[in-house]
Phi, psi and omega in degrees: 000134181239118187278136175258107195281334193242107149273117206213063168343316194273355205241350144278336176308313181297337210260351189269286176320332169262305188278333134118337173200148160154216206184125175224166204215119180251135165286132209072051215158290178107171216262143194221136158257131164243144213206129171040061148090344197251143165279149204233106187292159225251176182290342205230033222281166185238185201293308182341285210296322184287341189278349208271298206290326192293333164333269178304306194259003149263356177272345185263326164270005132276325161323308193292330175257348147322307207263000000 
């Protein structure tokens, strides 16, 4: 699990985008699972969490057309 001290879309995206599944937790923000490359919303999500995830899996789809 990699804890973010920072919400830094592009510095979670990359970190989503090389391990590809797993659990991160961003401070102020609250704890996210990712799967196949994607963040993933959580079972209880708030406004916070939809705005965090939309975030985040557009910083990955720009990595991803970039590369």
């Amino acid at each position: 699990m990699r804890m973010f001290k920072q919400y830094l879309p592009k510095l979670v995206a990359k970190h989503v985008s090389r391990l590809f599944s797993g659990r991160l937790y961003i401070d102020g923000r609250g704890g996210y699972e990712f799967y196949n490359g994607l963040l993933k919303l959580p079972v209880k999500a708030e406004q916070r969490h939809f705005k965090t995830v939309k975030e985040v899996n557009m910083e990955i789809r720009r990595l991803k057309e970039a590369a």
